[in-house]
LODRENLUM-35134 format. One record per residue: x, z, y of N, C-alpha, C in turn. Coordinates in steps of 0.001 Angstrom, whole numbers, padded with zeros to 6 digits, always signed. Atoms other than C-alpha are relative to their C-alpha. Layout:
<sites>
XZYXZYXZY
...
</sites>
This chain:
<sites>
-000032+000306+001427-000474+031802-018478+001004+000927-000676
-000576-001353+000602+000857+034708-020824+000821-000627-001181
-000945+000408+000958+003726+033844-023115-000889-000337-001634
+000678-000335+001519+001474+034800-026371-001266-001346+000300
+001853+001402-000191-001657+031883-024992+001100-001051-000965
-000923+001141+000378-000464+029274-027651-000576-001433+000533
+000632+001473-000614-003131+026490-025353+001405-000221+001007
-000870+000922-000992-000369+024427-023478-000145-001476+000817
-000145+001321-000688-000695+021680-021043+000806-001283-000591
-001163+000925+000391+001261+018812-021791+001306+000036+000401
-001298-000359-001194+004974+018730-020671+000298-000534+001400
+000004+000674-001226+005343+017915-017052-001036+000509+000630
+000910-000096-000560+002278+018979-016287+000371+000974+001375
-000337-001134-000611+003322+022583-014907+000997+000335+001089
-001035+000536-001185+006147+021125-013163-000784-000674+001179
+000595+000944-001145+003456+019123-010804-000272+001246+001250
+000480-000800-001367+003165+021120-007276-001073-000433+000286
+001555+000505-000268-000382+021014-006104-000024-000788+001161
+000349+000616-001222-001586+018486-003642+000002+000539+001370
+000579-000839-001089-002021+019716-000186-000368-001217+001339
+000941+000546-000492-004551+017866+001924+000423+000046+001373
-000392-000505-001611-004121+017733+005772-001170+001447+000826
+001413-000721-000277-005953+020619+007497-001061-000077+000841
+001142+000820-000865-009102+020531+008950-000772+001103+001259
+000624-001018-000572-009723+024028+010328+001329+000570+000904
-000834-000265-000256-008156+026040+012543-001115+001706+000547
+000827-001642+000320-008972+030268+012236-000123-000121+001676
-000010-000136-000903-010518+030984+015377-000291-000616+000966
+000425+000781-000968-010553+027770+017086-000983-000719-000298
+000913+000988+000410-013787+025972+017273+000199-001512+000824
+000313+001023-000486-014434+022340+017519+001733-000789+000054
-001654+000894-000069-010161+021357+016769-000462-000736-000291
+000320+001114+000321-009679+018272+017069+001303-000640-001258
-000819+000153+001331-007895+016981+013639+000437-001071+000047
-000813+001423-000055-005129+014440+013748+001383-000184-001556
-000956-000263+001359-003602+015400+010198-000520-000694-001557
-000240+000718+001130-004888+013079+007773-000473-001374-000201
+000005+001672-000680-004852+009482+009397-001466-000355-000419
+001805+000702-000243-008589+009089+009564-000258-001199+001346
+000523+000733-001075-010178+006214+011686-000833+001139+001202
+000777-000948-000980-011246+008130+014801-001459-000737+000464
+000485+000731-000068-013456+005281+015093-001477+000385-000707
+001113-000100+001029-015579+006080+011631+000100-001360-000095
+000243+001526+000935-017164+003426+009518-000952-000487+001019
+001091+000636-000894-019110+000780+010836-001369-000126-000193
+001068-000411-000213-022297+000507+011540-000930-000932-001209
+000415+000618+000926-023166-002052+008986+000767+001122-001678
-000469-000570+001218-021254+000452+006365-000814+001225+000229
+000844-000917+000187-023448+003139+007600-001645-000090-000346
+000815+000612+000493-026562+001376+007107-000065-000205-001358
+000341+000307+001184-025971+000322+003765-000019+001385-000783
+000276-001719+000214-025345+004349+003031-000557+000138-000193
+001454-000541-000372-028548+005283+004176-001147-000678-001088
+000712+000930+001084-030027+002256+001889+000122+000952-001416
-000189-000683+001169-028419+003800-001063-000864+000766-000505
+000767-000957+000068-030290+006643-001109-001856-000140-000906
+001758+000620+000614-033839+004701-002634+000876+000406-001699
-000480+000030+001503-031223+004407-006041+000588+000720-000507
-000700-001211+000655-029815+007389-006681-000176+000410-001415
+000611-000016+001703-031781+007387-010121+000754-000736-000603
-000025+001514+000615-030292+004129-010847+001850+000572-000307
-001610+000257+000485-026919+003969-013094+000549-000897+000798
-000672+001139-001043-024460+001731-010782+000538-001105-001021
-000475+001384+001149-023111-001594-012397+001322+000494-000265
-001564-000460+000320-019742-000958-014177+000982-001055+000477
-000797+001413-000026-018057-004619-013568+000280+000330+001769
-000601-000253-001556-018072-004001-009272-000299-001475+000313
+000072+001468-000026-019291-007692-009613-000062-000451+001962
+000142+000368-001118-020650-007410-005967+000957+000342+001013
-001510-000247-001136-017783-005367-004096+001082-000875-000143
-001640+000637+000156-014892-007146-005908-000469-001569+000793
+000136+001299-000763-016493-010832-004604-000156+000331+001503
-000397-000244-001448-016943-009388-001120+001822-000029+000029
-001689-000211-000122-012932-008068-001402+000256-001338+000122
-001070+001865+000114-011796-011900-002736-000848-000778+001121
+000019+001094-001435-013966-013491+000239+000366+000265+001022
-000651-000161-001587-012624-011454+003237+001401-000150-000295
-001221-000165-000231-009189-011505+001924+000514-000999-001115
-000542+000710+000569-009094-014584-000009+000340-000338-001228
-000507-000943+001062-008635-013341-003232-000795-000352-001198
+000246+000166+000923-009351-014124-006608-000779+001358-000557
+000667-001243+000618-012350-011560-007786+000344+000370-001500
-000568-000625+001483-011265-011596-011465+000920+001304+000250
-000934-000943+000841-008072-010017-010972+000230+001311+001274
+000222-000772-000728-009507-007364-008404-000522+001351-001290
+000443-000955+000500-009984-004134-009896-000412+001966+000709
+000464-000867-000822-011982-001190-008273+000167+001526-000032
-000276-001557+000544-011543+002887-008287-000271+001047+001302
-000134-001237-000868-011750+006233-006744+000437+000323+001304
-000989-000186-000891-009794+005844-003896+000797-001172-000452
-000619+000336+000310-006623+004052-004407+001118+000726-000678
-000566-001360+000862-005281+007156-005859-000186-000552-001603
+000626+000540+001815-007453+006269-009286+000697-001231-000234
-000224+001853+000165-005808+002557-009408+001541+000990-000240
-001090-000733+000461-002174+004686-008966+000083+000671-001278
+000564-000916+001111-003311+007186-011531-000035-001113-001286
+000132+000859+000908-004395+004111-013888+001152-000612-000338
-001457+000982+000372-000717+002308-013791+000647+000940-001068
-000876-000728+000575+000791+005505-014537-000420+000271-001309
+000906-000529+001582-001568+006115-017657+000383-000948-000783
-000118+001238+000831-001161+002762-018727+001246-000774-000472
-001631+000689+000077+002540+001930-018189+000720+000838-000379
-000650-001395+000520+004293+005289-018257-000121+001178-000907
+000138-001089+001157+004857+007691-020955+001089+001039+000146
-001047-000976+000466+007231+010505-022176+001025-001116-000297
-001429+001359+000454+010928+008529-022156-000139-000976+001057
-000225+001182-000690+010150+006316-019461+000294+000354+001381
-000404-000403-001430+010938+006674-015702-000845-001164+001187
+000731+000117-000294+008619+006295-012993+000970-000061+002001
-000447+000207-001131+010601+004887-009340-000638+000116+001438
+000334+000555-001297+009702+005702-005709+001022+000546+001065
-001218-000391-001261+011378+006354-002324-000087+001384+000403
+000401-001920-000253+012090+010258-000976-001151+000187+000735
+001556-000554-000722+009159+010119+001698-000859-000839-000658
+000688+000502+000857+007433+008103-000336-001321+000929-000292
+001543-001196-000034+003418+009474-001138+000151+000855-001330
-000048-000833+001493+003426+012470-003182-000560+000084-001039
+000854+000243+001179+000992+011332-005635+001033-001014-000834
-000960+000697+001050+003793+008937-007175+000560+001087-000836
-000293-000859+000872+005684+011714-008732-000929+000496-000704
+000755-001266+000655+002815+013889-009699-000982-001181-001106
+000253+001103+000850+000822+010650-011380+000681+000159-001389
-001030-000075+000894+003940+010043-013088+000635+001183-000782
+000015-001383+001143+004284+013775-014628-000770+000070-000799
+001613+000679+001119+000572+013428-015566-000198-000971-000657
-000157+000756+000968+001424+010874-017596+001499+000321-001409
-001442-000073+001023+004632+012199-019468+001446-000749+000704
-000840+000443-000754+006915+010312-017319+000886+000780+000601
-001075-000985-001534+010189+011268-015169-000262-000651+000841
-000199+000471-001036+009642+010472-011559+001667-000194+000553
-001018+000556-000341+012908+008803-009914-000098+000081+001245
-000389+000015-001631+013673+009570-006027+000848-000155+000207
-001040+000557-000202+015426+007514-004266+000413-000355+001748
-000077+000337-001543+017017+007555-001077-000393-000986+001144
+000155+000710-001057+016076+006055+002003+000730+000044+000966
-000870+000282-000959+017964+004222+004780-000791+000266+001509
+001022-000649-000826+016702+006433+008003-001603-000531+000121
+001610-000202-000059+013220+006859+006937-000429-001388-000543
-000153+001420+000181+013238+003221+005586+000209-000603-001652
-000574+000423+001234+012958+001941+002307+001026-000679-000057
-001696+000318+000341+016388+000713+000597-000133-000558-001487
+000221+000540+001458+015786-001972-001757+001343-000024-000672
-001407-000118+000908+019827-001886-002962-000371+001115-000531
+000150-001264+000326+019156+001770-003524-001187+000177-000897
+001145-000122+000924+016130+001153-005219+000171-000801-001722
-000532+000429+000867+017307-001294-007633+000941+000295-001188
-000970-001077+001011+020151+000899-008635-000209+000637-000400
+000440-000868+000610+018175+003199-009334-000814-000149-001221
+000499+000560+001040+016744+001075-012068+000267-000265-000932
-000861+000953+001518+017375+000495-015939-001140-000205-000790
+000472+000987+001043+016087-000178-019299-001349+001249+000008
+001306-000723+000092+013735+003397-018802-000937-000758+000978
+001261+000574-001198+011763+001722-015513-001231-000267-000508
+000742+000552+000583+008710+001161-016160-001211-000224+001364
+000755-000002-001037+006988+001470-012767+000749+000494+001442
-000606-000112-001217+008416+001031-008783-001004+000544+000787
+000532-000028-000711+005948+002411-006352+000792-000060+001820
-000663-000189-001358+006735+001177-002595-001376-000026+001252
+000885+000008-000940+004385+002232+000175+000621-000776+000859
-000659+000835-000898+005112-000477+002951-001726-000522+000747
-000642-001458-001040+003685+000569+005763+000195+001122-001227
-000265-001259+000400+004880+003775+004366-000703+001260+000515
+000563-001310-000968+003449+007197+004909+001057+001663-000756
+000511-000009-001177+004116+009506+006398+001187-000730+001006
-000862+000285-000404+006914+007760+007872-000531-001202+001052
+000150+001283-001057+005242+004511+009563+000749-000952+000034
-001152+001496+000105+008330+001945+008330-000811-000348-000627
+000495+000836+000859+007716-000859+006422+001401-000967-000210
-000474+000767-000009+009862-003478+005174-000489-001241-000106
+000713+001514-000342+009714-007395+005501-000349-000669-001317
-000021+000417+001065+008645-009548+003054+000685-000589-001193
-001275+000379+000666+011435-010971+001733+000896+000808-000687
-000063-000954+000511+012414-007999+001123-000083+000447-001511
+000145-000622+001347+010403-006918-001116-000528-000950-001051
-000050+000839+001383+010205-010107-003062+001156-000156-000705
-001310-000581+000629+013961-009353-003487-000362+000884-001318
+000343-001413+000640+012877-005786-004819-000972-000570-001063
+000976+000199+000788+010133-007791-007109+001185-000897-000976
-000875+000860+000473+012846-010391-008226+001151+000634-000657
-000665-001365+000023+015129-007478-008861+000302+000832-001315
-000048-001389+000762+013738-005063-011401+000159-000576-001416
+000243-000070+001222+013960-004650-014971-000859-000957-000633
+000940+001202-000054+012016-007195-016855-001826+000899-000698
+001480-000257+000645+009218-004441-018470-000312+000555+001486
+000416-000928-000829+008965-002513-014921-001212-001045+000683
+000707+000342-000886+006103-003026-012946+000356+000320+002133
+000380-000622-001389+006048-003080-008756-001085-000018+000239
+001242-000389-000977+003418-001554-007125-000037+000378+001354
-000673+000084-000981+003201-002202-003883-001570+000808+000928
+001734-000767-000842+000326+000497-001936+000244-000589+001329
+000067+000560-001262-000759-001062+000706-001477+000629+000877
+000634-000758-000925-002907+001655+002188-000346-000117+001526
-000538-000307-001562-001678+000993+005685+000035-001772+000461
+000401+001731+000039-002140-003085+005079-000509-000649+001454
+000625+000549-001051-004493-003754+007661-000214+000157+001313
-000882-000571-001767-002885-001910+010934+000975-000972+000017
-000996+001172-000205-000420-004894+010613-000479-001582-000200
+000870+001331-000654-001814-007855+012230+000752-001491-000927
+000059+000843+000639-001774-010917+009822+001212-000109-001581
-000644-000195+001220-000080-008964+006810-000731-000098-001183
+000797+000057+001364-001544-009648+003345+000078+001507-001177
+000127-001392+001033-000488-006192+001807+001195-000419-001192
-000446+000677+001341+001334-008512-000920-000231-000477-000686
+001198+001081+000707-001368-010641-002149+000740-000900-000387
-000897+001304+000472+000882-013886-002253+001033+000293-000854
-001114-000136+001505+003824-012106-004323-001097+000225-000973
+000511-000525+001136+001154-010350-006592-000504-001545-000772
+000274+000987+000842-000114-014295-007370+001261-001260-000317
-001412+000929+000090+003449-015743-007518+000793+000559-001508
-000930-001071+001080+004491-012674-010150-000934+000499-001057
+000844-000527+000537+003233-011366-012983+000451+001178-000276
-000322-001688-000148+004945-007964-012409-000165+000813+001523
+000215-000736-001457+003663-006864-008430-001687-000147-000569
+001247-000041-000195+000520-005122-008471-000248+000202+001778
+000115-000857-001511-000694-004294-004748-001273+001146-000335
+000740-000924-000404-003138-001358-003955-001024+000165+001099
+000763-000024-001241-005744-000664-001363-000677+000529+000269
+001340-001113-000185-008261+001568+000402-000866-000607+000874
+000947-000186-001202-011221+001832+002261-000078+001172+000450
-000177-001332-000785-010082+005529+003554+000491-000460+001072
-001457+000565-001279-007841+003994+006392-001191-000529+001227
+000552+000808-001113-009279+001278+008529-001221+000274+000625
+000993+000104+000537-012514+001112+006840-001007+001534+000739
+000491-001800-000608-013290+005037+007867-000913+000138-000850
+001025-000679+001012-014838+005584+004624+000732+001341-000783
-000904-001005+000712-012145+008443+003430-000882+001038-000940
+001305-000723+000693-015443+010261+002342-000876-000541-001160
+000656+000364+000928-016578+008397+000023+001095-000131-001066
-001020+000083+000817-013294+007632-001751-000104-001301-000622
+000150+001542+000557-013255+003939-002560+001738-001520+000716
-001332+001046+000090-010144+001650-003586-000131-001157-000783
+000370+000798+001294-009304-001226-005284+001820-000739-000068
-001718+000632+000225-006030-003101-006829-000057-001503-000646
-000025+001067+000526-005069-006547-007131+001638-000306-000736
-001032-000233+001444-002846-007522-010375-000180-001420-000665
+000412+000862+001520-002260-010231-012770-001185+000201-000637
+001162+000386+000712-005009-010879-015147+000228+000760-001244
-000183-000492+001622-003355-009037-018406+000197+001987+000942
+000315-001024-000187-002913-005804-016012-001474+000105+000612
+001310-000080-000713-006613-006069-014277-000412+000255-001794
+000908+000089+001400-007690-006216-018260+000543+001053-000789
-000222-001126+000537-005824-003117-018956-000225+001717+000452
+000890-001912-000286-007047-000649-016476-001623-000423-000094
+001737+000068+000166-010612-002133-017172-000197+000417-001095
+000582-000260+001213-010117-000779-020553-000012+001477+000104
-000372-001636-000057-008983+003033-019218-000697+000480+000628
+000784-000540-000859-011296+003513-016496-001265+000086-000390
+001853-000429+000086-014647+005297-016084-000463-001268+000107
+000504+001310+000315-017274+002349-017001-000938+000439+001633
+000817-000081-000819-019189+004262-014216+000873+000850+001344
-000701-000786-001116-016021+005915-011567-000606-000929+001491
+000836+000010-001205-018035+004356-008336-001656-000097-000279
+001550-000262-000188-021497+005095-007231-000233-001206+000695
+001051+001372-001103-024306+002710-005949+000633+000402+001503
-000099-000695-001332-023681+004533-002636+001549-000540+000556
-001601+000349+000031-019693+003817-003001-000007-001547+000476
-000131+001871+000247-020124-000201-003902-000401-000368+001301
+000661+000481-001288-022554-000933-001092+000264+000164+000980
-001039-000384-000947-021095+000898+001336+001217-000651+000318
-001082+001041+000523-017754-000729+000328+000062-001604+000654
+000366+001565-000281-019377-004239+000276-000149-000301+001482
+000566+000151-001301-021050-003846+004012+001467-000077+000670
-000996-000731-001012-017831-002167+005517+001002-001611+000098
-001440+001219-000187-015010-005309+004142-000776-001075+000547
+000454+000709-000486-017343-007490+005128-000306-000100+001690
-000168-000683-001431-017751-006044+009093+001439-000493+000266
-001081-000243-000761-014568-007977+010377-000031+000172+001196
+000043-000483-001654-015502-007539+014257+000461+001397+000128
-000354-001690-000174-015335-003311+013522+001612-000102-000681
-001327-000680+000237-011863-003438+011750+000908-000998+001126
-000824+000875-001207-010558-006230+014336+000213+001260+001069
+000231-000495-001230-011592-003904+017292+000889+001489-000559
-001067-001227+000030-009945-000587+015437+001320-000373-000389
-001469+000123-000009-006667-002192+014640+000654-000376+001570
-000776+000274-001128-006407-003509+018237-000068+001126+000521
+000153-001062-000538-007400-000143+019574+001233+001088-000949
-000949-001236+000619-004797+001807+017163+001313-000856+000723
-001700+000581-000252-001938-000791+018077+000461+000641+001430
+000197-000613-001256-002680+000139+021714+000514+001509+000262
-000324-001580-000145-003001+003916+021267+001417+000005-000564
-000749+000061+000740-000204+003747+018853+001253-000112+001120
-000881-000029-001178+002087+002523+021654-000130+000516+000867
-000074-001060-001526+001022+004489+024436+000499+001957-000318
-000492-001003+000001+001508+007655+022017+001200+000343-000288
-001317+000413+000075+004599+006782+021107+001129+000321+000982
-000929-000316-001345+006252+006396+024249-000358+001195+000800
+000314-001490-000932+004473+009505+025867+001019+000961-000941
-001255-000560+000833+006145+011155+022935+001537+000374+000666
-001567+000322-000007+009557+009780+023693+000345+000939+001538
-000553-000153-001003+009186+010752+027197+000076+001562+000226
-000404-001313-000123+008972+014293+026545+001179+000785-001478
-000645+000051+000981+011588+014113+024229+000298+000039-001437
+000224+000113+001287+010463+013703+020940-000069-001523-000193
+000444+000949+000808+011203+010602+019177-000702-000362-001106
+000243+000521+001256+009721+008683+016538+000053-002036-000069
-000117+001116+000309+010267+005716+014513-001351-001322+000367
+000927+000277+000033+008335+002491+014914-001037-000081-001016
+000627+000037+001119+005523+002867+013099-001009-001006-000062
+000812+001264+000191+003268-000037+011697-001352+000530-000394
+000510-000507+000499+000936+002190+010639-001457+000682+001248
+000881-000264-001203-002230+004291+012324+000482+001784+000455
-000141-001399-000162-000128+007455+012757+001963+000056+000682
-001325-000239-000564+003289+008567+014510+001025+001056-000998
-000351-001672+000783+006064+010704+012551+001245+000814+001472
-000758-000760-000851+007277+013024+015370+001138+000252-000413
-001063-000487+000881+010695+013780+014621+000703+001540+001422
-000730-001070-000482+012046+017442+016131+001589+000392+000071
-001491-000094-000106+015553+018910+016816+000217+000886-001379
+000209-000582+001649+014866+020994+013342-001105+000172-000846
+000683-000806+001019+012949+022549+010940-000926+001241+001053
+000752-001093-001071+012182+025735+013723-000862-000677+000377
+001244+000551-001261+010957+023501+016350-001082-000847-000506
+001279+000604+000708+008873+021302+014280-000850+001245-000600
+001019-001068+000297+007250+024682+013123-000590+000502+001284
+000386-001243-001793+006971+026329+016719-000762-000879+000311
+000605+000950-000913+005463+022955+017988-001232+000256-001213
+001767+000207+000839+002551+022853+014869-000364+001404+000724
+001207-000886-000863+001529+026399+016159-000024+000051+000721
+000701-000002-001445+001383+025996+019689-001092-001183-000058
+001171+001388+000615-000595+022475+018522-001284+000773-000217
+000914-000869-000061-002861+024599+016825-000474+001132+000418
+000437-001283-000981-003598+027350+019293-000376-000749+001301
+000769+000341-000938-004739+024892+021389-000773-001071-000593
+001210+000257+000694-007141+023725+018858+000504-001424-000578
-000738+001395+000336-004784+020754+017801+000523-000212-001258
-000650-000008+001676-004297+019934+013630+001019-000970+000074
-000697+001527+000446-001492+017426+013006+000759+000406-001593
-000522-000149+001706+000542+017219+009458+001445+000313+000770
-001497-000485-000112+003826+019257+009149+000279-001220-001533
-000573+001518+001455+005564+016762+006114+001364+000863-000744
-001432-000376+001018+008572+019476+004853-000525-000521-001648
+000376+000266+001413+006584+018798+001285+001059-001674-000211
-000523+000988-000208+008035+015133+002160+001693-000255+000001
-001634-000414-000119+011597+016083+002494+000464-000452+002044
-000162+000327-001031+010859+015907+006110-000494+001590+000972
+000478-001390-001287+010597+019428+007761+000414+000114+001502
-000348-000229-001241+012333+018753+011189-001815-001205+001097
+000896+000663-000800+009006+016428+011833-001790+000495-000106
+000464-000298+000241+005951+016332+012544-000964-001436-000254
+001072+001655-000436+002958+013502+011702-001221+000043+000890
+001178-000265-001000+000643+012999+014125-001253-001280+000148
+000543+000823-000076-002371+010563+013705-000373-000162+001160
+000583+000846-001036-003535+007848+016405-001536+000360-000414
+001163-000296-000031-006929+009195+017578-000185-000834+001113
+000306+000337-001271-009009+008287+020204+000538+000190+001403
-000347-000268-001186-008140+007904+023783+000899+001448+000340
+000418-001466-000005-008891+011522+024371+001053+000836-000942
-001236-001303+000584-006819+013123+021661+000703-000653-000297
-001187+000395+000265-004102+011273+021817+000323+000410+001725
+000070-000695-001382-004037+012054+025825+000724+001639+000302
+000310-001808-000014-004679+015965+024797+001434+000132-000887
-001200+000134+000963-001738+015629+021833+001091-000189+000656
-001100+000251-000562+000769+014080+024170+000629+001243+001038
-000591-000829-000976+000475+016405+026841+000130+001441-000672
-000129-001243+000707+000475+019698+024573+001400-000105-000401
-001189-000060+000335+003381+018860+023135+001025-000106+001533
-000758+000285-000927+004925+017733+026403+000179+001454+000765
-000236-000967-000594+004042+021135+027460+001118+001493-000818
-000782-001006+000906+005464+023212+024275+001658-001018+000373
-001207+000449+000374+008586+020851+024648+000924+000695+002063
-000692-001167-001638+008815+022624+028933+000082+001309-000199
+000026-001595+000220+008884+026013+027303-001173+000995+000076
+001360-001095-000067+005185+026965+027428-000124+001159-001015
-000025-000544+000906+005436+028169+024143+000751+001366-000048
-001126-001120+000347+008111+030511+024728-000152+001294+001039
-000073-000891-000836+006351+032037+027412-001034+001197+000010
</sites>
């Protein structure tokens, strides 16, 4: 953009660093196997692939705007009041919608340092200052979060599980942290990582105790729909009636909903991949540890390797990938000595452990 162009973005905009996706390729090597952007190794189930395939007769057909049939699936597997369910893009679009709706120019927009990088950048794209705020090793820090709060707040985002980190805090916690804030701020509590933690609600019971906790949610995660892009957020009744006034009347497809509907409904397939990640999850863990790489526990479907720096967490991603192996480097995170490594199948979590176990005996150097 040339000094003399008088078209300008808005302010903040230009300040946003671009996204960067996990990768999926690797020059040269065919057939890597990709453990860099916490996908179900699993896939969707077989009742969510079915209804897919259905789709396909209505492709002509405008989709319903209301979500009447996904949001009553959501409130019967998880209990849940369908009113104050509201559906989107991902759970990105539901983020995206707070920040549009709550935050402006003058206001300030709260999350933690590893915290997901779409909080800040949201919160620019809206006129907002983002607020980073330390964490207690890798760990949200509701004192620290609080303090970091005044009369600008207008929105907390706390991933819990967290990514890429794999903490979480307890509940009590973060009904502290809800009990806490400012009286216009909103919490939003993403709960992306919700349903890898065996009989957690995400935050359902604060969000109907409060009328300032929204929660968040995907079907990229468990669900293994990351391809289709389908979220949804549960809220009070005066915020559910304010991103129903901002959002596309038509942001999901027939193909999206149904899909959607089949998949939350399939609890046998997400039972069987949360017990199968808890499993892997601990076995990669400790293989990890035993070739000297720690990491924290994570509640989550992914590990964050942690290295002796910045070098070796670089040296270890390319020997990874030169033996056809993607995982996520996280310096964007304020985490460059690590690395993240998603829980795959058997097989590449097997192949993952021992690669590293071998770059960590000096293969690499030889």
């Amino acid at each position: 953009m040339t000094d003399d162009n008088p078209i300008r973005p808005q302010p903040g905009i230009l300040d946003i660093a671009l996204y960067e996706g996990g990768a999926a390729h690797v020059a040269g090597v065919e057939n890597a196997v990709k453990l860099s952007s916490n996908e179900n190794p699993f896939g969707a189930s077989e009742a969510a692939r079915v209804a897919f395939q259905r789709a396909v007769h209505n492709l002509h057909r405008y989709p319903p705007t209301d979500h009447a049939a996904l949001r009553a699936a959501i409130g019967e597997a998880h209990g849940l009041d369908p009113a104050r369910i509201v559906c989107g893009v991902g759970s990105d679009e539901i983020i995206g919608l707070l920040c549009q709706a709550y935050a402006g120019p003058g206001d300030e927009v709260v999350h933690t340092e590893h915290g997901f990088l779409m909080y800040p950048i949201y919160a620019r794209a809206a006129g907002a200052t983002p607020v980073r705020v330390p964490e207690r090793e890798r760990t949200a820090d509701v004192d620290a979060i609080l303090a970091a709060c005044g009369p600008k707040t207008r929105i907390v985002f706390l991933a819990n599980p967290n990514n890429p980190t794999g903490t979480m805090i307890g509940v009590a916690e973060v009904q502290r942290l809800a009990e806490g804030l400012p009286p216009r701020a909103l919490l939003v509590l993403d709960g992306a990582y919700a349903e890898y933690v065996e009989g957690y609600d995400g935050g359902a019971a604060l969000v109907e105790a409060r009328q300032n906790v929204v929660m968040t949610r995907t079907f990229s995660k468990i669900y293994g729909l990351g391809g289709l892009r389908i979220g949804w957020g549960y809220a009070p009744r005066h915020v559910v009636d304010v991103l129903n006034r901002i959002r596309g009347p038509f942001n999901l497809s027939t193909a999206q909903l149904d899909t959607a509907e089949a998949a939350v409904r399939d609890h046998d397939h997400v039972a069987r991949c949360r017990a199968e990640n808890t499993r892997l999850r601990a076995w990669l863990a400790e293989a990890l540890a035993e070739h000297g790489v720690p990491s924290d526990t994570s509640t989550a479907n992914f590990v964050l390797a942690r290295f002796a720096d910045a070098a070796e967490a670089e040296a270890c991603d390319a020997f990874l990938k030169a033996e056809g192996l993607i995982v996520r480097r996280v310096a964007g995170y304020g985490l460059p000595h690590c690395l993240r490594i998603t829980v795959g199948d058997e097989a590449s979590c097997r192949r993952v452990a021992h690669a590293v176990g071998r770059f960590k005996a000096g293969e690499a150097a030889q």
